[in-house]
N, C-alpha and C positions, 0 to 999 in steps of 0.2 A: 755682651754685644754693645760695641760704641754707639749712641745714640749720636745720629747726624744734630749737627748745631746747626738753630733755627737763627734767622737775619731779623734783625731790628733797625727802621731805617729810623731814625732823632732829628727832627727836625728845629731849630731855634736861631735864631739873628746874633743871640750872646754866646759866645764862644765859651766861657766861664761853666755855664749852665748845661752846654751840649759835655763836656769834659766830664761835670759829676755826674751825670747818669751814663756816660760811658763808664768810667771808673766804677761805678755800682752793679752795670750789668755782665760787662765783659765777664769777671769771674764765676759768672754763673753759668760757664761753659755757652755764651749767646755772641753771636756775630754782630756788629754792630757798625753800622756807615750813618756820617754825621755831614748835615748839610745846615748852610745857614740861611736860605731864602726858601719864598714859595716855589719859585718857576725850579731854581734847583730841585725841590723835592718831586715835582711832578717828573722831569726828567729822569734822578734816579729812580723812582719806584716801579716805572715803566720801563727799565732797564733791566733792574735786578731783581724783580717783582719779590720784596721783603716779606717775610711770616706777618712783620706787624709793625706798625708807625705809630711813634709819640709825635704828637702835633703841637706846639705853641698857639694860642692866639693872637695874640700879640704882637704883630712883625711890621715891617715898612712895606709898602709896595704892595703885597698880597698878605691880607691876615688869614690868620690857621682856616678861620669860617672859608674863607672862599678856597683857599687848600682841596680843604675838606672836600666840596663841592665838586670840585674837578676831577676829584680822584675818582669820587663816585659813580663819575661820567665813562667813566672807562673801564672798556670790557673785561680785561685783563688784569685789572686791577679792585675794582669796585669792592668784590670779597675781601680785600686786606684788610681786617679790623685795625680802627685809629682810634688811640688813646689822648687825649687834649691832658695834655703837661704843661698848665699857667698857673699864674700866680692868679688870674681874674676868678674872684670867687663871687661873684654875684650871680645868684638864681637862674634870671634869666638868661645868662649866657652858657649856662648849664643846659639847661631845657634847648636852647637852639643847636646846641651840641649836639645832643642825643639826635633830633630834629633830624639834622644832616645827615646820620647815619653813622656815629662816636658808639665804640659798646662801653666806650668808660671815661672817669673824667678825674684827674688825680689833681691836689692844690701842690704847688710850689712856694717855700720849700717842700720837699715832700721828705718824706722818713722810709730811708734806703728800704727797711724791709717791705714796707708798703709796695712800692716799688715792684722790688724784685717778686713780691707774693701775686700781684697784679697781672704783671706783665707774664711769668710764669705761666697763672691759668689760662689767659686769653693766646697764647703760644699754644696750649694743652689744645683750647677747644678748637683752634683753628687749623690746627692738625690732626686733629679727628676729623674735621667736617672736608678738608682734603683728602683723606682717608675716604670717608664717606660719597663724594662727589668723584673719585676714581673708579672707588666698586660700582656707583651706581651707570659709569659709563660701561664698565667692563658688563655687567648683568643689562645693559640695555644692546650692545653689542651682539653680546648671548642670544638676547631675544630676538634681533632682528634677523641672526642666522636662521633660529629656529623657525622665525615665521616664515623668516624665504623659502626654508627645505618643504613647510607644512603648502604652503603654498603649491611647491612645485608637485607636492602629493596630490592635489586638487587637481590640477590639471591633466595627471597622469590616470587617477580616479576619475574624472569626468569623458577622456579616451578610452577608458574601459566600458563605461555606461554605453549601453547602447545607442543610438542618436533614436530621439524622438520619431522622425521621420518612419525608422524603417515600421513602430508599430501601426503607425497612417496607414502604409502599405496596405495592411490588412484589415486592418477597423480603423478609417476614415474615421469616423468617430470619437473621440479620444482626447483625455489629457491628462500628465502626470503633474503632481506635486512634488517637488524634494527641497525643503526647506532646510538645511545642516543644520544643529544648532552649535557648532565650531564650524570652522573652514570647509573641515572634511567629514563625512558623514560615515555613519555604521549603519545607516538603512541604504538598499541600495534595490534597484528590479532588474529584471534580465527577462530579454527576450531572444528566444530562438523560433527558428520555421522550419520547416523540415518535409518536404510533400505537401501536403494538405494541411497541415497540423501546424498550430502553431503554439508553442509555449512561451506562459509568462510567468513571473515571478517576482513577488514584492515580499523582503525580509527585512528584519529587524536583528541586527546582531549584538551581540553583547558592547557596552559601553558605548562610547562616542567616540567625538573626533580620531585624534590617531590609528589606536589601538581597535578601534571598529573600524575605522576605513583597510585597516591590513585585514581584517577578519572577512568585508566585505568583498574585496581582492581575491580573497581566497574563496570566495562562494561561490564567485563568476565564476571563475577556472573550474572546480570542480565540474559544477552544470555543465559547462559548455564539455570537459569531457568525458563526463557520462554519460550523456543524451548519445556524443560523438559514437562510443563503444558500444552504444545497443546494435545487434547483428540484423535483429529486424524491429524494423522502428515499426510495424502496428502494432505490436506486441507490450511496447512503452506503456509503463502504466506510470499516471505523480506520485502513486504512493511507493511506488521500485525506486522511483528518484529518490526520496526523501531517505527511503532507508538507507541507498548507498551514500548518499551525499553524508548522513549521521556516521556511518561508517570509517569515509572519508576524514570530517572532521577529527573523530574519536581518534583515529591515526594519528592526523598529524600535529593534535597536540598533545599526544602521548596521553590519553584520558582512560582508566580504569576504575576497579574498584576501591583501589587505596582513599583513605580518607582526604590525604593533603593533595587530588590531583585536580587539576585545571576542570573549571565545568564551564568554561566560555564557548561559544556559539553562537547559535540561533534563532528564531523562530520566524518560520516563512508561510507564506500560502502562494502554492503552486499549480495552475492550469493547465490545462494541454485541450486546446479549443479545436476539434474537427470542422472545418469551414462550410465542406462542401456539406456534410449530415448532418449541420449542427445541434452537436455536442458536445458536451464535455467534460473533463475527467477535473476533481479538485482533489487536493491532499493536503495539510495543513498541521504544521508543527504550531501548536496554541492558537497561530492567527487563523481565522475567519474569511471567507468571502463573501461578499453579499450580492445578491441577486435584486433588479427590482421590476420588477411586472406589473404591464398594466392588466387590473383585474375588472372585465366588462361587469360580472355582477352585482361587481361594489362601487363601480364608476370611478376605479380611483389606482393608484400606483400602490401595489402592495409591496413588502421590502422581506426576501426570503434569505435569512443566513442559514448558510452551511459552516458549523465547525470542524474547527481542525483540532487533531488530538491534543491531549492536554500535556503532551512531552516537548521537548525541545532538541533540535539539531546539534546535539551535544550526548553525555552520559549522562543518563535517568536512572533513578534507584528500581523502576519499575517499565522496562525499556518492552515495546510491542512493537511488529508492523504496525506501520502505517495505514489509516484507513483510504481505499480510494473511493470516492462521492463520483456517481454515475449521473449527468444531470441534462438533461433536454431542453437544447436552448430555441428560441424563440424570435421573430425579428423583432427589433427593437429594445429587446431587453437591455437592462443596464446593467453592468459589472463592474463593483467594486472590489481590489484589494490593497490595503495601508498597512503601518505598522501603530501604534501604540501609542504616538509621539503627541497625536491632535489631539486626541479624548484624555488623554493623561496629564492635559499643559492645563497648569493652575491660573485662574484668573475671574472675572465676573467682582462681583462686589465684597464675595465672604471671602475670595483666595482657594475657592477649591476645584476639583477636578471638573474636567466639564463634561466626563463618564462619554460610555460609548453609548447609553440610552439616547442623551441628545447629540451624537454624533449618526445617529439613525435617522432620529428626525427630520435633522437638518438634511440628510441625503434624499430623502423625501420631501424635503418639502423644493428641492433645487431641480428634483426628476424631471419634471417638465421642459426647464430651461436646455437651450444650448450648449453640449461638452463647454466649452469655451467658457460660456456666460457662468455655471456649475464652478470652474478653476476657478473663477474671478470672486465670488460670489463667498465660497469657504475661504480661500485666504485673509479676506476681507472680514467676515467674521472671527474668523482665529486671531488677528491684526487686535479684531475691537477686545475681544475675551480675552488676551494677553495684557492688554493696557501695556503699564511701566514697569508691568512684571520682565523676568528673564524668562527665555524659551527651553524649559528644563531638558527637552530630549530632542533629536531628531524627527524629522516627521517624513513618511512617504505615505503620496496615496496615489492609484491609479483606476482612472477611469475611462471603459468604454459601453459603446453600443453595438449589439449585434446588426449586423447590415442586412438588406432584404436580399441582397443574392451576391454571392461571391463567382460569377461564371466568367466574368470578365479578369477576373486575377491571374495574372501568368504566376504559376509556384515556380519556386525557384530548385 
C-alpha cells in the first residue's frame, strides 16, 4: 500500500539554505513548499495546513519567534509541530523556542541524516496523533448517538411509569423515590386499581441502566397483563401474580435447566391493598415489605417486616409457589416497599454498606414526620452516606399511609 506523502512547509529569507533542505527532504518520498518571509508562512500554512514546519529565526520584518507565536494563535493550525532550523545556537534562544511551543530545535549547518531522522519521527508522531484526534471524534460521535438513543429510552421509560399522581388518588399519603444510577433504571414500581383493590409493586431487576431498563419494560407489560386476564378479580391473589409473572419471564428469555441458560429477572414485592376492608395481600420474590405501627403499649412506632421468598422472578434451582402474606391494615399505618439500591450504596467513613439494619432505623426514626418531609429527609441522608463516592446501583423506594376512610373515593 502506497503510503500518502506528508507536506513540509520550510521557511527561511536565504534561498540557498530553503534549496538544501529541500534537496535533502524531497527524496524521502516528503512534499515540500518553500517560502521566504514570516507573513508568507502564516499565509501558506493556513492555506495548505502542512504535517510540519521548519522555522528559521533569523529573518527581516518577522523573526521565526514571532512566526512561531502566530501560528500558535490559530485554530487550525496551532497542532502543526515547528522545528526552528538556525544557525543561532545560544541556550537561551533554545529555551524560548521550546517556550513558544518548537518540539525541536536542529543547528544549521545541520547533517542531512539528522535531518531527515528528525523530521521523519515528528512526521511519525503527528500522524498518529491525527490518527488519534479523528478516532477520538469518530468514538465521541458514537457516544453522543448512544446517549441520545439512551436518552430517548428515559423518556419512553418514564411514560411507562405510572404518573405519581394516580397513587395520590388512593393513599393521599405518599411518596416515591427512583434515583437511576445511569439515565435509565432497572428498578421500576407499577401501579394498578381495579374495583376496590389496588395493587403495587416495587422491583429490582437484574443489572442497570440499559439492559435493566428493557427487563423493567418487560415487567410492567406483563403485570399489567396478568392482572388484565384474571376472570374474576377477588379471586387474585400476589402470590398467583408472582408465579405467573416467573413464568412469564422464564418464557421469554428462554430460561431452563441447561447450565449455560440466561438467569436474568427479578426481585419484587408485590401488594394488592383492599381499601374499603383494609387489607392486604403481600408476595415477595427476596424483597420485603415493611410495615410500621404505632404501638400504644410501647408508646412508640414499631416497624413489622414481612418477607418474601428467598427465590427470584427468574429460574431457581429450587423453584416453589409463592407465599401469599394475609395482613390487617390499620389507619395510619406506614408501608414501605424499595429495592436493594439504599442499604447496599457504600459510603460513611470506612466505605461500607450501610446494611438494611440501619436502613430500618432510619424508617423509624422519620415515621413520625410528614410523607414529604420522610422523601426529603432519606435522600438527604443517602446524599451525606454517599459523599464522593459513586451511587453503585439503582435505588426505589415507596412510601404510604393508610387513610382513615376510603368512602369518598369514586373506584374506577
Amino acid at each position: 500500500m502506497t503510503m500518502e506523502k506528508q507536506t513540509v512547509l520550510i521557511v527561511d529569507d536565504i534561498i540557498d539554505n530553503l534549496n538544501v533542505a529541500a534537496n535533502t527532504l524531497i527524496p524521502q518520498n516528503i512534499n515540500v513548499i518553500l517560502v521566504q518571509s514570516g507573513e508568507a508562512a502564516l499565509k501558506t500554512a493556513e492555506k495548505y495546513l502542512p504535517d510540519l514546519i521548519l522555522l528559521d529565526i533569523m529573518m527581516p520584518q518577522m523573526d521565526g519567534f514571532e512566526v512561531c507565536t502566530r501560528l500558535k494563535q490559530m485554530e487550525v493550525i496551532k497542532d502543526i509541530p515547528i522545528i526552528f532550523l538556525t544557525a543561532v545556537g545560544d541556550a537561551r534562544y533554545i529555551v524560548q523556542g521550546f517556550k513558544l511551543g518548537a518540539v525541536d530545535y536542529i543547528n544549521k549547518p545541520f547533517i542531512p541524516e539528522e535531518l531527515i531522522s528528525r523530521v521523519q519521527s515528528h512526521l511519525k508522531i503527528h500522524k498518529l496523533n491525527k490518527d488519534l484526534i479523528l478516532k477520538n471524534k469518530q468514538i465521541q460521535q458514537s457516544h453522543n448517538e448512544i446517549l441520545a438513543s439512551i436518552r430517548y429510552a428515559q423518556v419512553i421509560q418514564k411514560a411507562v411509569l405510572p404518573e405519581e399522581q394516580f397513587l395520590t388518588n388512593y393513599l393521599p399519603k405518599n411518596f416515591i423515590i427512583n434515583i437511576p444510577r445511569d439515565i435509565v433504571s432497572g428498578d421500576f414500581y407499577w401501579i394498578k386499581q381495579v374495583f376496590n383493590k389496588v395493587f403495587i409493586a416495587v422491583a429490582d431487576c437484574t443489572g442497570h441502566g440499559v439492559p435493566g431498563a428493557f427487563m423493567s419494560m418487560l415487567g410492567i407489560a406483563y403485570l399489567n397483563e396478568i392482572v388484565y386476564n384474571f376472570k374474576n378479580q377477588d379471586e387474585i391473589k400476589a402470590s398467583d401474580i408472582l408465579n405467573i409473572l416467573r413464568n412469564r419471564i422464564k418464557i421469554s428469555l428462554h430460561q431452563d435447566k441447561r447450565k449455560d441458560t440466561v438467569s436474568d429477572g427479578m426481585d419484587i414485592a408485590l401488594c394488592i391493598i383492599d381499601l374499603e376492608q383494609k387489607k392486604m395481600q403481600f408476595a415477595g420474590a427476596y424483597n420485603p415489605v415493611f410495615l410500621i405501627r404505632f404501638n400504644p403499649d410501647e408508646g412508640k412506632n414499631v416497624l413489622h417486616q414481612y418477607k418474601g421468598d428467598r427465590m427470584p422472578i427468574a429460574i431457581h434451582l429450587s423453584e416453589r409457589p409463592f407465599t401469599n402474606h394475609l395482613i390487617d391494615l390499620e389507619t395510619n399505618d406506614l408501608i414501605y416497599l424499595f429495592s436493594d439500591g439504599y442499604y447496599d450504596q457504600l459510603g460513611g467513613m470506612q466505605g461500607r454498606k450501610f446494611l438494611i439494619k440501619n436502613f430500618k432505623e432510619l424508617l423509624l426514626g422519620v415515621s413520625f414526620q410528614t410523607m414529604e418531609k420522610q422523601k426529603q429527609i432519606i435522600i438527604e441522608y443517602f446524599n451525606n452516606w454517599k459523599g464522593d463516592r459513586d451511587q453503585i446501583d439503582d435505588i426505589m423506594i415507596m412510601g404510604f399511609q393508610i387513610n382513615e376512610s376510603y368512602g369518598d373515593i369514586e373506584f374506577l
